[in-house]
Structures are given as C-alpha cells and as structure tokens.
C-alpha positions in Angstrom: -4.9 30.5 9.1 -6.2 26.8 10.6 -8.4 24.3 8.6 -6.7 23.0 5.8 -4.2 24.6 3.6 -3.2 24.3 0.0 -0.4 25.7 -1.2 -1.2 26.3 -4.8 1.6 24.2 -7.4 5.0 24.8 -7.5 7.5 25.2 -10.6 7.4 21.1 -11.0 3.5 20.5 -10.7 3.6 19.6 -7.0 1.0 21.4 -4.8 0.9 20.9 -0.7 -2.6 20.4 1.0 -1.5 20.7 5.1 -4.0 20.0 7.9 -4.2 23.1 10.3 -5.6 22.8 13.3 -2.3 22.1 15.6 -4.0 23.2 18.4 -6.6 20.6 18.4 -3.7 17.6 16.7 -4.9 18.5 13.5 -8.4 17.1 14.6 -11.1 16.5 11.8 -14.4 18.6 12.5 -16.8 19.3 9.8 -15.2 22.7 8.7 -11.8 21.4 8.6 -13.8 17.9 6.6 -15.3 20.3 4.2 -12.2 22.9 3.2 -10.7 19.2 2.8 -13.5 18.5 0.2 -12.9 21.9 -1.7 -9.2 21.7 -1.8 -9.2 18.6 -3.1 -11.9 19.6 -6.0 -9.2 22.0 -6.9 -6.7 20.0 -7.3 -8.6 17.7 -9.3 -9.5 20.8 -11.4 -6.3 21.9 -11.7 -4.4 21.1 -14.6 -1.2 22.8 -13.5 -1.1 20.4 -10.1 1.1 17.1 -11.0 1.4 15.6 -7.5 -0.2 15.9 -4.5 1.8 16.1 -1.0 -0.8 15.7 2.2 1.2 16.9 5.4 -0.4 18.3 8.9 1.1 21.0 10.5 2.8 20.6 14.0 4.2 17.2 15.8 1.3 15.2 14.8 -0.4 14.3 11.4 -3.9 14.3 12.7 -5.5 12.7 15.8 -8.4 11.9 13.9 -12.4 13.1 14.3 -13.0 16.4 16.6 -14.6 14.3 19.2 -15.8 17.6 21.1 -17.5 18.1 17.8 -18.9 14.4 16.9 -19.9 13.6 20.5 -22.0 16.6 20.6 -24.1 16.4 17.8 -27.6 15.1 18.6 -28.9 11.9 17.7 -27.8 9.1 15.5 -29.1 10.9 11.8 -26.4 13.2 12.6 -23.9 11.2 13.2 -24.3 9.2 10.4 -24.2 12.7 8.3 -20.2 13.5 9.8 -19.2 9.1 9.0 -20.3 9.7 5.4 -18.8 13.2 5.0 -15.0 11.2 6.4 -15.8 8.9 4.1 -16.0 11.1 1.1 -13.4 13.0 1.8 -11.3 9.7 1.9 -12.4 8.8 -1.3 -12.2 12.3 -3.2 -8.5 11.7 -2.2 -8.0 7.9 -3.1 -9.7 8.6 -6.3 -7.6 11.6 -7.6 -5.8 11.3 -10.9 -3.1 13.0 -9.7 -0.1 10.3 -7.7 -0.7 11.6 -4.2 2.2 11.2 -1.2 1.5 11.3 2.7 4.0 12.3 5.1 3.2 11.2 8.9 4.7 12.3 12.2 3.5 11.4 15.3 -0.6 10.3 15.6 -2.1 9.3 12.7 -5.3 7.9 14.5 -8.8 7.3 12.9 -9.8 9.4 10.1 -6.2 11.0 10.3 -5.2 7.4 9.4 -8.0 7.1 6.8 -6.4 9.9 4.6 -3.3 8.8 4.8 -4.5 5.4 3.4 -6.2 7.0 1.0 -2.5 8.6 -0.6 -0.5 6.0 -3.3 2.3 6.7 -1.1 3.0 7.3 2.4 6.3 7.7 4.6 6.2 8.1 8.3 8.7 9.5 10.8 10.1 7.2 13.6 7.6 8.4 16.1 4.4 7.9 13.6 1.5 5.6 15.5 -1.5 4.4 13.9 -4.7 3.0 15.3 -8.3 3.1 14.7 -9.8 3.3 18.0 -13.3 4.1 16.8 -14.5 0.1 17.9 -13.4 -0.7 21.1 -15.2 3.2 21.8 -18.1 2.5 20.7 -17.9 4.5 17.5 -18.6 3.9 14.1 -16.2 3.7 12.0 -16.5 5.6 8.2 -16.7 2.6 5.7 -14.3 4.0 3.3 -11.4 3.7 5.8 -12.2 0.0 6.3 -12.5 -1.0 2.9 -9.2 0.5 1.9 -7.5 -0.7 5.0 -8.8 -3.9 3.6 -6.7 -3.4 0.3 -3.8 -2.7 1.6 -3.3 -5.6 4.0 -5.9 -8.3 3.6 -9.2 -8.6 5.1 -8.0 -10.5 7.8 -5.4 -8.0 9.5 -7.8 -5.2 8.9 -10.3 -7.0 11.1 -7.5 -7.5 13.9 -6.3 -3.7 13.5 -10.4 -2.8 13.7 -11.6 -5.0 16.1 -8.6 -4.1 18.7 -7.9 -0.5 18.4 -4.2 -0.9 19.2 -1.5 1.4 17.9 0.9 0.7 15.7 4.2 2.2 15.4 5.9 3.2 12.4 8.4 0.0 11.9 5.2 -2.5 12.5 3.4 -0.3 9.4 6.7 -1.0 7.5 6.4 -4.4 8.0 2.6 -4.5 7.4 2.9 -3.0 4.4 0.8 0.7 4.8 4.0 3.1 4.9 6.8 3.0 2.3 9.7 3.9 4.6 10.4 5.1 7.7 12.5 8.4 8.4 13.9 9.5 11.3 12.0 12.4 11.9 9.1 14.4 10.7 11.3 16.9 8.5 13.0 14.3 6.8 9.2 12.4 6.4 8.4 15.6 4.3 11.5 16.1 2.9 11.3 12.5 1.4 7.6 12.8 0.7 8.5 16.3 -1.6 11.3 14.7 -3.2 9.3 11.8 -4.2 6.0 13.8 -5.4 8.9 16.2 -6.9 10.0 12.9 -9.9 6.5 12.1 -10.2 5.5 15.5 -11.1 8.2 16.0 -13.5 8.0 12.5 -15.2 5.3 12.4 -18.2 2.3 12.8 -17.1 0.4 9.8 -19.3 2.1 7.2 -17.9 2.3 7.8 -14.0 -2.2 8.1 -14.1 -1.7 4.8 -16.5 0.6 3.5 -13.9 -2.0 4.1 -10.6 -4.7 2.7 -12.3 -3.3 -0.1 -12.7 -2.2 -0.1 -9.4 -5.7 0.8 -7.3 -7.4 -2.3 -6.3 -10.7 -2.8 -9.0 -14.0 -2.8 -6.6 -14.7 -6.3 -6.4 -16.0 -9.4 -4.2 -15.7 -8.5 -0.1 -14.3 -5.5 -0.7 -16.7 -4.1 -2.9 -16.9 -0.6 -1.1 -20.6 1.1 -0.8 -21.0 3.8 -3.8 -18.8 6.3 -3.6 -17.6 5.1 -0.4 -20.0 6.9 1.4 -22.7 5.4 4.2 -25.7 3.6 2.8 -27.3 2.7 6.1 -30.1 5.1 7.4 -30.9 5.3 11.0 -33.7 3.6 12.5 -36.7 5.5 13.1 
C-alpha cells in the first residue's frame, strides 16, 4: 500500500503515520497531501491515540513536493491550490493536541522538511539533510513552512536557509536547533523516536497538552502566520 500509512494506536497510546511512496522518496503529490489530511483528522479524533510518531518508509524521509505532479499543473490558480493544501497539512500537524515526534533519515527537503517542523520533536539519522530549495528554483514556497521555520530559529536564519536553498546535514540542524539528537542511523532515529513518543503516551495525559501549549510559539508580531496557515494571496487575473 503507498500514500500514507497509519498504523492505528498501540497498547501505550502511540499510533505511527509513515509516508509511502519509496519509489518516488516519499514525494508529496496531492493524493499522498490529502490521505495526510485524513489521517491526521483521525488522530485528532481519536481518543485512544496518545502520541504521534511521523516516519517515511525507505532511506529517505521525503524529498518534498511531486514535482512531476506540481510542474504539470496549469496555470498559476493551480498552483496556488497545491502551496495552500502543504500548508494545511503542515498546520493540521503543528496544531494537534496530541505531543507529536519525527524521525528523519536521509532527505528531508521542502515540504518533507515542513512536516517535520511541524512535529514537537524531531531526531534525525547521521545521513539526514535538510534544505528548502523551492527559492533559488523559482518556486513558491507554502507560508506555513516559513513561519514555523521562523519559530524555531529566528527570522534571520530562516531568511539565510530560504533565500539559499543549501542543505543542511544533520549535526548543523543539531546545532541550529531543529532536531533534538542525532542517531547513527535511520533504525535507531525511529527506535529513539518510539521510545520517546512511548513515555509521553504513558505519562498523564493533562499535563503533557498543558505542557505543548505552553511550549508552541503564540501567533504574534512578524510571525503572525496567515489564518490557518494557509495562502491568502489570489492570482492575478
């Protein structure tokens, strides 16, 4: 089965939502966006789901938008249509109640990068490398992914990260502050990553959604995002 995958909750609460597409590098195109958008409804939904793991299936996390798919479709409208349907996707998954946990292995490029962003927690295998290369292509980039790039390291280094498109690798996000700890490989990424969303799902509940409140930025100043981090702009006519 490709697209994405949720593997209902376990005994502890903890339910697994895997990108699978590993023929196209986990690729984001607009059925694999929208299953995305489903799943993560569900979880929301479900009170039996206490943690959220987001994993992709293969050697790499996601390479980010189907290109084959976004570079086909006609005119600018549409376009438009696929940045604001990223950007809600990345902001169903910021704004879930339920503590969420990324585990990255190899590319984690654009909107791949944007939903890992989006998780509380993320930990990335040695050969993890982020970049938004959307810019320097000529692409827009979904608003939703700048404004929480934004949060996590200052408006200043988001601009430098945006503005260049360079990769990252995983000991530079370490230092930059958008992975919690580097692993040596991808098993033990999600073998840390399970663990973790395993003590969050059996702690009590109150506290842990008390605790990420707290701890998600409040919409404010220059990083107020656009409501509900979609696109606001409409194409010229």
């Amino acid at each position: 089965m490709t697209g994405a995958v949720l593997r209902r909750a376990d005994a502890a609460g903890v339910a697994t939502l895997r990108l699978a597409r590993p023929e196209s590098r986990n690729a984001l195109n607009t059925g694999l966006l929208r299953r995305l958008s489903d799943e993560l409804d569900a979880v929301a939904d479900d009170p039996g789901v206490r943690a959220l793991i987001l994993c992709g299936e293969g050697a790499v996390f996601c390479a980010g938008a189907d290109l084959k798919e976004f570079r086909g479709v006609a005119g600018e409208r549409g376009a438009l249509r696929r940045i604001r349907l990223v950007s809600q996707v990345v902001g169903r998954l910021r704004n879930l109640e339920q503590p969420t946990v990324c585990a990255v292995s190899g590319a984690a490029f654009g909107a791949g990068w944007g939903l890992a962003l989006a998780c509380d927690l993320t930990y990335a295998a040695a050969d993890a490398t982020f970049s938004l290369p959307e810019l320097p292509a000529g692409l827009r980039l979904p608003p939703a992914i700048l404004h929480r790039l934004a949060e996590v390291v200052g408006p200043v280094r988001a601009a430098e990260i945006a503005y260049s498109g360079d990769a990252y690798t995983a000991d530079q996000a370490l230092a930059w502050g958008w992975v919690g700890r580097v692993l040596p490989d991808s098993a033990s990424a999600e073998k840390r990553a399970r663990e973790v969303a395993g003590a969050l799902a059996r702690a009590p509940g109150t506290p842990t959604v008390h605790a990420k409140q707290v701890l998600r930025p409040r919409a404010g100043g220059l990083l107020t995002p656009p409501p509900e981090y979609t696109w606001n702009e409409e194409p010229s006519q």
